[in-house]
C-alpha positions as CSV (number, residue, x, y, z in Angstrom):
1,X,0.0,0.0,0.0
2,X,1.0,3.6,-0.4
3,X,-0.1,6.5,1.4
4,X,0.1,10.0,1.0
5,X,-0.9,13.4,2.5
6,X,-2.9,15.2,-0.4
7,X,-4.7,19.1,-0.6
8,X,-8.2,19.0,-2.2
9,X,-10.4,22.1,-2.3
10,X,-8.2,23.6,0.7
11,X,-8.7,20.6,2.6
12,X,-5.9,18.5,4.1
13,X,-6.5,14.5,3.5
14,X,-4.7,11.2,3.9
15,X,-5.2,8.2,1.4
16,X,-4.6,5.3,0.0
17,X,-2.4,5.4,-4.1
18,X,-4.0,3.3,-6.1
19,X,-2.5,3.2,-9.4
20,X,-3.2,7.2,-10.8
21,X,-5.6,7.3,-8.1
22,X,-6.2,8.0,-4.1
23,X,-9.0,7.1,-2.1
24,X,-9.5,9.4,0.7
25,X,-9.0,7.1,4.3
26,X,-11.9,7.7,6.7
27,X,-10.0,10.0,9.4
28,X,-9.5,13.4,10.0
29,X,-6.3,12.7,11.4
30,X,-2.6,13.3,9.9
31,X,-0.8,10.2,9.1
32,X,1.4,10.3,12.0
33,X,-1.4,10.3,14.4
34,X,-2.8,7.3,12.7
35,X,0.8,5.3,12.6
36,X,0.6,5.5,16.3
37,X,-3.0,4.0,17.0
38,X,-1.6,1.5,14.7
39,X,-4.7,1.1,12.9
40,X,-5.5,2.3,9.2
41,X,-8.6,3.5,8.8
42,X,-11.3,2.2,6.2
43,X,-10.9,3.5,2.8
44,X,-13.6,5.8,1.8
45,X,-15.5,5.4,-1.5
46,X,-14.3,9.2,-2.4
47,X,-11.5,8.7,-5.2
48,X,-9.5,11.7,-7.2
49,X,-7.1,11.4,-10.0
50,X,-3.7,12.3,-8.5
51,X,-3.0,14.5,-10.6
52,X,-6.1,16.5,-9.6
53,X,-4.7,16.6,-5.7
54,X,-1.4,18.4,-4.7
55,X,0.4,16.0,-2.8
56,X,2.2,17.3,0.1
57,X,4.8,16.2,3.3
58,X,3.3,12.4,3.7
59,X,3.5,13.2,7.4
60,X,5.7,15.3,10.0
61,X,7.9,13.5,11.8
62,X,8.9,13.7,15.2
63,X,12.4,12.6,15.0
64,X,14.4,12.3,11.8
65,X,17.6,10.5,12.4
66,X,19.8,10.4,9.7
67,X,23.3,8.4,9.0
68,X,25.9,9.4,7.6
69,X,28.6,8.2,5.5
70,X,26.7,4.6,4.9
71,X,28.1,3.8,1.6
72,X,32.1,3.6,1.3
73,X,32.0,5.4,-1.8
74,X,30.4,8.5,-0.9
75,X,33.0,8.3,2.2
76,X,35.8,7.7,-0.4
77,X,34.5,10.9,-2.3
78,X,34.3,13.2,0.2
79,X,37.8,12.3,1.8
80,X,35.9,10.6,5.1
81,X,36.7,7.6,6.7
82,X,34.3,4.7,6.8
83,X,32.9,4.7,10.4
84,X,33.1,1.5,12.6
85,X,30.0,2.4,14.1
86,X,26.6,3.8,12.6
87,X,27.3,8.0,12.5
88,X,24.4,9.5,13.5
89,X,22.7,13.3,13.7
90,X,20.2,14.7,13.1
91,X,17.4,17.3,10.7
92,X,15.1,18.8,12.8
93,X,11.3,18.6,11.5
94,X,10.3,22.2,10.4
95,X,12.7,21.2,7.9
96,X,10.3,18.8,6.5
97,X,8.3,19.4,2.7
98,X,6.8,17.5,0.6
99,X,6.6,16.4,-3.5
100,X,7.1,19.6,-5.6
101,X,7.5,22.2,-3.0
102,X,10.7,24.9,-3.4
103,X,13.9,24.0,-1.3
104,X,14.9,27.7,-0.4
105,X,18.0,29.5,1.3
106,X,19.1,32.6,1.9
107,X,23.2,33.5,0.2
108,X,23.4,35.4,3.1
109,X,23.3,32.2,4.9
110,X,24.9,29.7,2.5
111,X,26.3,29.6,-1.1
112,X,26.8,25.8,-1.2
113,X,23.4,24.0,-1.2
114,X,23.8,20.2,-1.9
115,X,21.5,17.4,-2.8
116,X,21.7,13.9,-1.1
117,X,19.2,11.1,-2.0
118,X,18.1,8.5,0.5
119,X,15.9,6.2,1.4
120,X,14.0,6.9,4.4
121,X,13.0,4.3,7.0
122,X,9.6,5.6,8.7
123,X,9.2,3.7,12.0
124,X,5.6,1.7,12.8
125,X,6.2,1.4,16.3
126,X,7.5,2.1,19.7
127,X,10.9,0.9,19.9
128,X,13.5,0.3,22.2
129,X,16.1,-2.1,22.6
130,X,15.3,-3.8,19.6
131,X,17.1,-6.6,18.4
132,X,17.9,-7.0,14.7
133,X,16.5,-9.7,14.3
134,X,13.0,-8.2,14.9
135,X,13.6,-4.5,13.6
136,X,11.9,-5.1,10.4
137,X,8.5,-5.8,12.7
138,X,8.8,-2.2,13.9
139,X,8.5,-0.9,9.9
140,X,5.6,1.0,9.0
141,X,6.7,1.9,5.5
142,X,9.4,3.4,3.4
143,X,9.7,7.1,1.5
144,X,12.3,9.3,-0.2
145,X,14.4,11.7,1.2
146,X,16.4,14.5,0.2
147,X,19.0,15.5,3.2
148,X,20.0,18.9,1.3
149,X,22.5,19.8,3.0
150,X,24.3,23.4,3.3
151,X,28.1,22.6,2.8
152,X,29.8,25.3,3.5
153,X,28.0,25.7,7.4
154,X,28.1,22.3,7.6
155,X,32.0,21.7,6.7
156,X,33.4,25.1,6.8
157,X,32.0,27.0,9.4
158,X,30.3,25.1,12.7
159,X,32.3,22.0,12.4
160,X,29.1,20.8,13.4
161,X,26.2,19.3,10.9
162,X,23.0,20.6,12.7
163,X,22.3,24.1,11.0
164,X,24.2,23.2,7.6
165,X,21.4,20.3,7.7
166,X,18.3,21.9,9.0
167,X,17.3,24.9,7.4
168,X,14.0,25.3,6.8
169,X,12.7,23.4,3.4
170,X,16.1,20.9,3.8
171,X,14.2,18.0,4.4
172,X,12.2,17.1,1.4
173,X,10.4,13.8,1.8
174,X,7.8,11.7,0.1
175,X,6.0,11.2,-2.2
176,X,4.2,8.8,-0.4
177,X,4.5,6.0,2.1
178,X,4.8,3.0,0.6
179,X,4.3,-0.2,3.1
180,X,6.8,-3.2,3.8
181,X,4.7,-5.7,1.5
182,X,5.4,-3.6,-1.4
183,X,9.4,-3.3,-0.4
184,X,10.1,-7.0,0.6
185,X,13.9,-6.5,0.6
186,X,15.0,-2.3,1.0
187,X,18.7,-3.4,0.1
188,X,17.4,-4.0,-3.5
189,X,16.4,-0.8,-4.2
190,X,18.5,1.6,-7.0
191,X,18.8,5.2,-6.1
192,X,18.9,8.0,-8.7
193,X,19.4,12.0,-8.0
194,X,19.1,14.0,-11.0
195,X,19.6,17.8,-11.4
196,X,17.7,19.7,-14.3
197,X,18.4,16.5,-16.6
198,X,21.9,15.9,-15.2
199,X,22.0,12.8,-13.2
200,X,24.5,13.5,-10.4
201,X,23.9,9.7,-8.0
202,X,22.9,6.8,-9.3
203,X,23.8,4.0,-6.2
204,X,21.9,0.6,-4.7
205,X,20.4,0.1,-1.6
206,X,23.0,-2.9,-1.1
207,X,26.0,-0.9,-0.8
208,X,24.9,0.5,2.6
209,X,27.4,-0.4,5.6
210,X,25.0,-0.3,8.0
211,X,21.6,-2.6,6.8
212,X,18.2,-1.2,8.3
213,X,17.7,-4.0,10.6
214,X,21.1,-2.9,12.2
215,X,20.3,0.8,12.3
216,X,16.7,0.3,13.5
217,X,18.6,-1.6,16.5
218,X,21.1,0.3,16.9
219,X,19.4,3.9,16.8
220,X,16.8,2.2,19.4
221,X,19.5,0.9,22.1
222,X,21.0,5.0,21.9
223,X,17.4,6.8,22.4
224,X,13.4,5.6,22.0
225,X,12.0,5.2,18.2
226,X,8.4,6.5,17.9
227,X,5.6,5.9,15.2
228,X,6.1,8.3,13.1
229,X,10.2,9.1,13.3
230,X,12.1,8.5,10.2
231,X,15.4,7.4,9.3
232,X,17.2,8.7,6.6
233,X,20.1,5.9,5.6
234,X,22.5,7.5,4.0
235,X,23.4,8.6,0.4
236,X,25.4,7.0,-2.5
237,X,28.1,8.9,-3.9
238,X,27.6,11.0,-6.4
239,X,27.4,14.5,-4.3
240,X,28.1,17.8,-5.1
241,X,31.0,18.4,-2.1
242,X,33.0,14.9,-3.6
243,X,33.1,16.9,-7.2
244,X,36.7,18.7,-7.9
245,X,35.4,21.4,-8.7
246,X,32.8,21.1,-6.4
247,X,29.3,21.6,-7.4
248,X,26.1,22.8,-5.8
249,X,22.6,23.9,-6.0
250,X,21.3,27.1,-7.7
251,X,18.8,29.2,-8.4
252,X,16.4,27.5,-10.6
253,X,17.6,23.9,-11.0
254,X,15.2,21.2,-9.6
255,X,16.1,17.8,-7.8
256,X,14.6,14.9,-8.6
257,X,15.2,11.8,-6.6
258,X,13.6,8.4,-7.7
259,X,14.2,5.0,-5.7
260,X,12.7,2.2,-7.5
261,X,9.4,0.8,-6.0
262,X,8.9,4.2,-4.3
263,X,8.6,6.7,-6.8
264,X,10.1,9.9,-7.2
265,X,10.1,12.9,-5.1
266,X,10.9,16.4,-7.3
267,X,11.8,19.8,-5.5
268,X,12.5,23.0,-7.6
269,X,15.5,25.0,-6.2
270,X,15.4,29.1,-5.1
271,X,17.5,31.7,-3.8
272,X,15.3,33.7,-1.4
273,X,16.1,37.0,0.7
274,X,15.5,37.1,4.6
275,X,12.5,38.8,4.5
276,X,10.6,36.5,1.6
């Protein structure tokens, strides 16, 4: 199953993709509320063409935990070393937007604006301690994730990542939800980032270091997994800081990120002044 957070007539929904299709779900509540009752609602009888809804954030999450440096190569390009351990940190949520909404900054802020595609882990259940061996039964579904990241804050300037990594609009995710039954292994999964028609990643799931079972267990022995938080897992190489010369975002270009199975998940790109 896939679902997805829609606009209709001004009105916020959740339902159910079917094919070129949604089928509005019989709640009033956001997604996240409804991933920790841990029931899906009925779906209603009312059913739109997609591409007469604007799709937006599938939900807001109260955690996103995000790893980095998963696959060797994009450690390799970047001159990183390959961590012995999952490296984690964090996007904070007012980051979050959804399918076909504008990743903004501010130049005044950053000039080096970079695009990393992932796939995102969005967690079904209350979890902690987990074992790896059960982490897949705490998987409510799986979504794409961009974790644009400001380079130049994030490398040059704080020598920490949580501002270059949380501006607002620097967490794109979506387009939808799409459950475990529909992704029966999330290491066989290609993932593609292309800029205006320039494709700048094209990686696999099964180069990550660190498998989902063994971040979903190791995440939940550090701090508590809730319905609704999402992990981000990492990105292939292919990034604009691992380019010589290096290569960022601007004004104007769009990102589009497609994972197979999933979909894709397209943002348009603009330079914005403070006061916009």
């Amino acid at each position: 199953m896939k679902f997805a957070t829609y606009l209709y007539r001004n009105q916020t929904h959740i339902g159910e993709v079917m094919g070129a299709a949604i089928y509005r779900l019989a709640t009033l509540d956001p997604l996240e509320h409804v991933i920790r009752r841990g029931v899906i609602p009925t779906r209603s009888s009312d059913r739109l063409p997609l591409d007469e809804v604007t799709l937006i954030r599938p939900l807001r999450p109260g955690k996103i935990i995000c790893i980095g440096r998963n696959y060797a190569a994009h450690a390799a390009e970047t001159g990183s070393e390959v961590p012995k351990a999952p490296l984690i940190f964090a996007k904070f949520p007012s980051a979050v937007i959804g399918p076909n909404e504008t990743i903004t900054w501010d130049e005044s802020i950053t000039k080096e604006v970079d695009w990393e595609g992932e796939l995102g882990v969005v967690i079904g259940q209350r979890a902690r301690n987990v074992s790896e061996d059960d982490a897949y039964q705490y998987v409510f579904g799986y979504t794409i994730g961009n974790d644009v990241s400001a380079r130049d804050l994030q490398l040059r300037t704080d020598g920490q990542w949580t501002r270059g990594k949380s501006l607002d609009t620097f967490c794109p995710l979506g387009p939808w939800i799409v459950t475990p039954d529909e992704v029966p292994d999330p290491h066989n999964l290609t993932v593609k980032t292309v800029v205006n028609d320039d494709v700048r990643q094209d990686g696999h799931t099964k180069d990550m270091i660190f498998k989902v079972p063994t971040l979903i267990a190791y995440c939940s022995r550090m701090f508590t997994l809730e319905p609704g938080d999402v992990i981000l897992t990492g990105t292939p190489p292919g990034v604009g800081e691992g380019r010589d010369p290096k290569l960022f975002l601007k004004d104007g270009d769009t990102v589009a990120i497609s994972i197979s199975g999933l979909g894709e998940l397209t943002n348009p790109c603009r330079v914005v002044k403070a006061a916009e």
